[in-house]
TIRO-2110 file (N, C-alpha, C; in Angstrom, 1 decimal):
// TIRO-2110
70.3, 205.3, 87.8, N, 1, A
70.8, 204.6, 88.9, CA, 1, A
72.0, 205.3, 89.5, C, 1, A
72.4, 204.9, 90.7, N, 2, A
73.1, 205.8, 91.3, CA, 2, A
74.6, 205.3, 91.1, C, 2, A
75.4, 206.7, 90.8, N, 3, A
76.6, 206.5, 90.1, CA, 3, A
77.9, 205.3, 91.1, C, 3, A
77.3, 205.4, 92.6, N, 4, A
78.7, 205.2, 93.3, CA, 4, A
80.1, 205.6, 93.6, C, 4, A
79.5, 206.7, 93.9, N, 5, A
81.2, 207.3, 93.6, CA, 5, A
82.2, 206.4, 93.9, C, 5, A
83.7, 206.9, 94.2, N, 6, A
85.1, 205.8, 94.9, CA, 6, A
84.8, 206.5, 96.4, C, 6, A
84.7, 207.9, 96.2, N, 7, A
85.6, 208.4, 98.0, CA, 7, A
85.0, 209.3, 98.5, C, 7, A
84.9, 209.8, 99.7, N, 8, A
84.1, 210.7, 100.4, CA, 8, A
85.4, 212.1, 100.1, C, 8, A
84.0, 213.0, 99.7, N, 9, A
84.4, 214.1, 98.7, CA, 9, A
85.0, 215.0, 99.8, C, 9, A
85.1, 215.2, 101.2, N, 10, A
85.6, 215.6, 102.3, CA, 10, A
87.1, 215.7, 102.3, C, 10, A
87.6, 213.9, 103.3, N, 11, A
88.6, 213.4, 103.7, CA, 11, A
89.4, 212.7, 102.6, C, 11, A
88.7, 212.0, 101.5, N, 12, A
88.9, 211.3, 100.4, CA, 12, A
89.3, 210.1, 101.0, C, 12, A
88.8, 209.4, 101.6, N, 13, A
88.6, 207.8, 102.1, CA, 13, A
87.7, 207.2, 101.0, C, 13, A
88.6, 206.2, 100.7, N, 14, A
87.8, 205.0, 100.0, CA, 14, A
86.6, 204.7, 100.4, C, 14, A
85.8, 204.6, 99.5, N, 15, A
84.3, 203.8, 99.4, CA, 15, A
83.9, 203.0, 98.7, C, 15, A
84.0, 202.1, 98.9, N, 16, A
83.6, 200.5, 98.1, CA, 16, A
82.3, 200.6, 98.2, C, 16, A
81.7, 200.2, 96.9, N, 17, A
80.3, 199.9, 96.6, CA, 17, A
80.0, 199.0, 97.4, C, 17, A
80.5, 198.5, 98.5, N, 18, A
79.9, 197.8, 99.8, CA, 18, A
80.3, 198.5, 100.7, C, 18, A
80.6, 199.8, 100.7, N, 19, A
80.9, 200.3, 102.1, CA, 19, A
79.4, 200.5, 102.8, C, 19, A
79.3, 200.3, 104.1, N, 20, A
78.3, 200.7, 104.8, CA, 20, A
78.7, 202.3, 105.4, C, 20, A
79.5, 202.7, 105.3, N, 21, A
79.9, 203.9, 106.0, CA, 21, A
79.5, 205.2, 105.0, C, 21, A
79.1, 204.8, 104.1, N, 22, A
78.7, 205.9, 103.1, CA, 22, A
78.0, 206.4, 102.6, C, 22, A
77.3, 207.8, 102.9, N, 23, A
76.4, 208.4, 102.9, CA, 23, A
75.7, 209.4, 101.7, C, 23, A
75.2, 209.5, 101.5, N, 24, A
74.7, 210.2, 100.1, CA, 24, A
73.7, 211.5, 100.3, C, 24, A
73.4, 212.2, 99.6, N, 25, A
72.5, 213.8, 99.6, CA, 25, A
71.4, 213.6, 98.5, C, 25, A
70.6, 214.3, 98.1, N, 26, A
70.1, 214.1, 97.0, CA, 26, A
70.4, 214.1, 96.0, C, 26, A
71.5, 214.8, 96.1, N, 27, A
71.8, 215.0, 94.4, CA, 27, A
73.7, 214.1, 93.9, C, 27, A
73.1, 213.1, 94.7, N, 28, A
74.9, 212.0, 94.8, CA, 28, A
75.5, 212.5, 95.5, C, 28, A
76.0, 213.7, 96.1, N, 29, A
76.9, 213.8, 96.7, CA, 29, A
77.1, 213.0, 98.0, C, 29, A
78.4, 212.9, 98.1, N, 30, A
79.0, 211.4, 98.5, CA, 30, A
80.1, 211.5, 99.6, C, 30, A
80.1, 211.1, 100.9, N, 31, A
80.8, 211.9, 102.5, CA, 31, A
80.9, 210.2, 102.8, C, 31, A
81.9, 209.9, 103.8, N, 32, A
81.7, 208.9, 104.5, CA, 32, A
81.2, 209.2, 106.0, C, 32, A
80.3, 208.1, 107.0, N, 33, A
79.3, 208.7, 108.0, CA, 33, A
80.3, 210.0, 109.1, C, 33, A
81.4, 209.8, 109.2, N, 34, A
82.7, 210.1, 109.9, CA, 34, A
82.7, 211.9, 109.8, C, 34, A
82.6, 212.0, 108.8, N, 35, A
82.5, 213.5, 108.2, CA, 35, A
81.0, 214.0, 107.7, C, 35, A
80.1, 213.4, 107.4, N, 36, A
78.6, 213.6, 107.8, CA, 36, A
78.5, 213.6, 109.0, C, 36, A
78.8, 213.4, 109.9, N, 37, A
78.6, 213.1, 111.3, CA, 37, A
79.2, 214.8, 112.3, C, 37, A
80.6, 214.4, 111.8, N, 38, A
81.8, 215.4, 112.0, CA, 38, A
81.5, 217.0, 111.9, C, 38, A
82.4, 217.4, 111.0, N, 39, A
82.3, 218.5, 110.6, CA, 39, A
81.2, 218.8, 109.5, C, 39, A
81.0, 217.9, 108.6, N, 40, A
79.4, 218.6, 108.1, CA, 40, A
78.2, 218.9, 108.5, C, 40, A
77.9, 218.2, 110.0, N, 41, A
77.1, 218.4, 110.4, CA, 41, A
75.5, 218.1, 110.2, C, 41, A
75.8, 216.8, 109.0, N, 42, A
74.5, 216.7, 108.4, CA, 42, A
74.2, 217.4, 107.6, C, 42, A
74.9, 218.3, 106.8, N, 43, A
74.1, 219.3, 105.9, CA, 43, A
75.0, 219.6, 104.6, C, 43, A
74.8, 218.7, 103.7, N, 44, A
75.6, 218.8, 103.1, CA, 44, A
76.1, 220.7, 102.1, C, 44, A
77.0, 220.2, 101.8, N, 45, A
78.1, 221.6, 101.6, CA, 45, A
77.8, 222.2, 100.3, C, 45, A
77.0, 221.6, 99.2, N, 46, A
76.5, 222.0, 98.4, CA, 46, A
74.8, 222.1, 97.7, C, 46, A
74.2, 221.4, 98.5, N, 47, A
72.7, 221.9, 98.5, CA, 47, A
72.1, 221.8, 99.9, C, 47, A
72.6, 221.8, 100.8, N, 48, A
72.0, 222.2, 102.5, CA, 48, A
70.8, 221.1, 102.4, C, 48, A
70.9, 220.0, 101.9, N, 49, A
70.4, 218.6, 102.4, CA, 49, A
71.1, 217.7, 103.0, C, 49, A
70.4, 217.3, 103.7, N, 50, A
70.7, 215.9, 104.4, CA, 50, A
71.4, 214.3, 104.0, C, 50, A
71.9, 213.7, 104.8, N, 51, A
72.3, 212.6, 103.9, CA, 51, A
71.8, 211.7, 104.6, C, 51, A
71.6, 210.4, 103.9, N, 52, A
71.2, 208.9, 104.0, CA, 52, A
72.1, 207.8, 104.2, C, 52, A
72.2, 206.7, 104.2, N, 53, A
73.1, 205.8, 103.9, CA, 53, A
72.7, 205.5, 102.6, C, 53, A
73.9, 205.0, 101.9, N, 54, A
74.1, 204.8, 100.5, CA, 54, A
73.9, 203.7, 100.2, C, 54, A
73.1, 203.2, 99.3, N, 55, A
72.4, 201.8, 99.2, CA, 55, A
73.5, 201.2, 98.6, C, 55, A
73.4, 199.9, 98.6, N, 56, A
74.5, 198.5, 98.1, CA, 56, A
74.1, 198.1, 96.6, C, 56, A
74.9, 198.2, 96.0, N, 57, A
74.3, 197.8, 94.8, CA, 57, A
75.1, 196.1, 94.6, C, 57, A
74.1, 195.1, 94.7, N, 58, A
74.4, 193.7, 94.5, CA, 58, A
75.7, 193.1, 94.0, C, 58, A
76.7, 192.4, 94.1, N, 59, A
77.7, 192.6, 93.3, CA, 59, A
77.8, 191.1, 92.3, C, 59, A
76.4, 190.5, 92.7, N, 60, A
75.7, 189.4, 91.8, CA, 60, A
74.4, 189.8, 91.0, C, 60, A
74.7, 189.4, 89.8, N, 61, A
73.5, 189.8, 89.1, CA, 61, A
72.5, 188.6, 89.7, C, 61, A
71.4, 189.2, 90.5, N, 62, A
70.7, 188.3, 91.0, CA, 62, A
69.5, 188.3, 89.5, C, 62, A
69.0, 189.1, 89.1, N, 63, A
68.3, 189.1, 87.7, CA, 63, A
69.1, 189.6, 86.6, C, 63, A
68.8, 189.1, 85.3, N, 64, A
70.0, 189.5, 84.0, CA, 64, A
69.7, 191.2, 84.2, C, 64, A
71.4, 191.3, 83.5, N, 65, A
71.6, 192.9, 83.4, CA, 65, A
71.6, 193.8, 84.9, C, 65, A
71.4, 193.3, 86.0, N, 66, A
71.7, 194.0, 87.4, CA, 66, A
72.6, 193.6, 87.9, C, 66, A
73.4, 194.6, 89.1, N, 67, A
74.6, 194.1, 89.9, CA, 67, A
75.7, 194.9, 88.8, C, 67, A
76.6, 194.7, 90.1, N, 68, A
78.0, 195.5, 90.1, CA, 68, A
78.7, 195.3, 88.6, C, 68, A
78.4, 194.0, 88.3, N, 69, A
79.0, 193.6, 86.5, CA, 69, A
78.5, 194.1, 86.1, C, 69, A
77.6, 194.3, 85.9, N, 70, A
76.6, 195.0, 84.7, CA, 70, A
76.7, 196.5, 85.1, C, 70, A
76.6, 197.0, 85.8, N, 71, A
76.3, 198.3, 86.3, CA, 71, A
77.6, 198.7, 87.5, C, 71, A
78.7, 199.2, 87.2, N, 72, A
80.4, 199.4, 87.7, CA, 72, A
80.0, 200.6, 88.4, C, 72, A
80.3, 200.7, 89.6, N, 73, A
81.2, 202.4, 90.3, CA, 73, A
81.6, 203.2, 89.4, C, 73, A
81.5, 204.3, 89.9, N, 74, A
82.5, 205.3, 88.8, CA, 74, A
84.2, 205.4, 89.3, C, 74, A
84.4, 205.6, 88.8, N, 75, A
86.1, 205.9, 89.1, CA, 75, A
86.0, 207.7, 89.0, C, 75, A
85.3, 208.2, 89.1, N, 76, A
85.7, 209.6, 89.6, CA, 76, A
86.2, 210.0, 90.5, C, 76, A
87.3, 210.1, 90.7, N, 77, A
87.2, 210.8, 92.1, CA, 77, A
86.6, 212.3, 92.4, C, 77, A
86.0, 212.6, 93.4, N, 78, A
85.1, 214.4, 93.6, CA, 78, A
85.8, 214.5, 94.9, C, 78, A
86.1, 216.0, 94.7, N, 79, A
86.7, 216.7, 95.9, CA, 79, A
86.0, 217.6, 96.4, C, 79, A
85.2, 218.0, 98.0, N, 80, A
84.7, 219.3, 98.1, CA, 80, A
85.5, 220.4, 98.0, C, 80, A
85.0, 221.6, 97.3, N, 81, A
85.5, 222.8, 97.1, CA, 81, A
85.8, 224.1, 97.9, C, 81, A
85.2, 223.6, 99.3, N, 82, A
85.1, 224.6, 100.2, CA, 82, A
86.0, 224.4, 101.4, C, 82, A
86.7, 225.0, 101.9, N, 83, A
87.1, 224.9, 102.9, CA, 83, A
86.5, 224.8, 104.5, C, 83, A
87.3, 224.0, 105.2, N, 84, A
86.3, 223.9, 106.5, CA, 84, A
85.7, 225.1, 107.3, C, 84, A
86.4, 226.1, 107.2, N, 85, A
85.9, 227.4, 107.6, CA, 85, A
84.6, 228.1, 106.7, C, 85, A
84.4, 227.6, 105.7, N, 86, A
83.1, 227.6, 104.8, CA, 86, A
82.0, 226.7, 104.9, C, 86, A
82.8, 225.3, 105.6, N, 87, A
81.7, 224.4, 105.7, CA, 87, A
81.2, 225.1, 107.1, C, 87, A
81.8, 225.2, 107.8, N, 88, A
81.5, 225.7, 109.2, CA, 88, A
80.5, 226.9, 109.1, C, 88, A
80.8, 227.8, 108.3, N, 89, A
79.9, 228.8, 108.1, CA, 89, A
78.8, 229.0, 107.2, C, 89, A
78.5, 228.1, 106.6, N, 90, A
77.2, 227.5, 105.4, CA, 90, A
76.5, 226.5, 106.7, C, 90, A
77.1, 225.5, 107.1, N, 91, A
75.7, 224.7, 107.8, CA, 91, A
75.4, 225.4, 109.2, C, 91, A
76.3, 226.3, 110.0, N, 92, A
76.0, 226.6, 111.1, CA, 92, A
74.3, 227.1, 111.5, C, 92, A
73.9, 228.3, 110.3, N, 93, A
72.5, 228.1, 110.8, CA, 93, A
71.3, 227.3, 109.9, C, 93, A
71.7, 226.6, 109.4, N, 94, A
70.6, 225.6, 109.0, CA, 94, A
70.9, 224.4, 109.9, C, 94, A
72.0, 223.7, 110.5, N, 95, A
72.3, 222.4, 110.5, CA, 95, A
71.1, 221.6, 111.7, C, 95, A
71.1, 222.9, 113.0, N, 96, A
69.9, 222.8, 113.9, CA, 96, A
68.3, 221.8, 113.0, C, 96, A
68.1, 222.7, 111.9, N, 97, A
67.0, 222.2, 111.2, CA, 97, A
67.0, 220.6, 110.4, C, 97, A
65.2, 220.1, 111.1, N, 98, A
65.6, 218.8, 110.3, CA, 98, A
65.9, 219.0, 109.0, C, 98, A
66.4, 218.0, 108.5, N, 99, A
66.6, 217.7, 107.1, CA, 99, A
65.4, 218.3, 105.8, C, 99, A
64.5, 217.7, 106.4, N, 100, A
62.9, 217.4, 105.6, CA, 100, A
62.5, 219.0, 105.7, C, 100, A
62.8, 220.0, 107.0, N, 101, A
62.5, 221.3, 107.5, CA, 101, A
63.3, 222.6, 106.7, C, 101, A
64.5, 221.9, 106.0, N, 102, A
65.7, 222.5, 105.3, CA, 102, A
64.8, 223.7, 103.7, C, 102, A
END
């Protein structure tokens, strides 16, 4: 299941496991749409995939054992490691390409 991060590993803006602004990669990595949009370019900074919107995880166990009680956000906070001048020069020539084309 998917961990939920707290914050877009970018700007470090809060993400609530109801945020709608929150976008994901394949492999969790975690941007709010603002900076997926922005300066990432759609491509994310550490595997040159694409991001999605981040699914809601129920915050009522609608069946036993599911939802936010049962299954919590992580409190990690993640920071990207690269500088914008790195993000700028990692997605520049892939970012053109769709996602699925990557």
């Amino acid at each position: 299941m998917l961990e939920l991060r707290p914050n877009c590993e970018l700007c470090d803006k809060d993400l609530a496991p109801s945020a709608t602004d929150a976008r994901i990669c394949t492999y969790e990595c975690t941007y709010c749409a603002d900076c997926v949009d922005g300066p990432l370019h759609n491509v994310c900074p550490n595997c040159g995939g694409g991001f999605v919107p981040r699914p809601i995880r129920p915050s009522k166990a609608w069946r036993p054992g599911t939802g936010l009680a049962n299954h919590p956000p992580s409190t990690e906070r993640r920071h990207c490691r690269y500088s914008r001048e790195e993000l700028e020069a990692y997605s520049s020539p892939i970012r053109a390409l769709d996602p699925g084309e990557r």
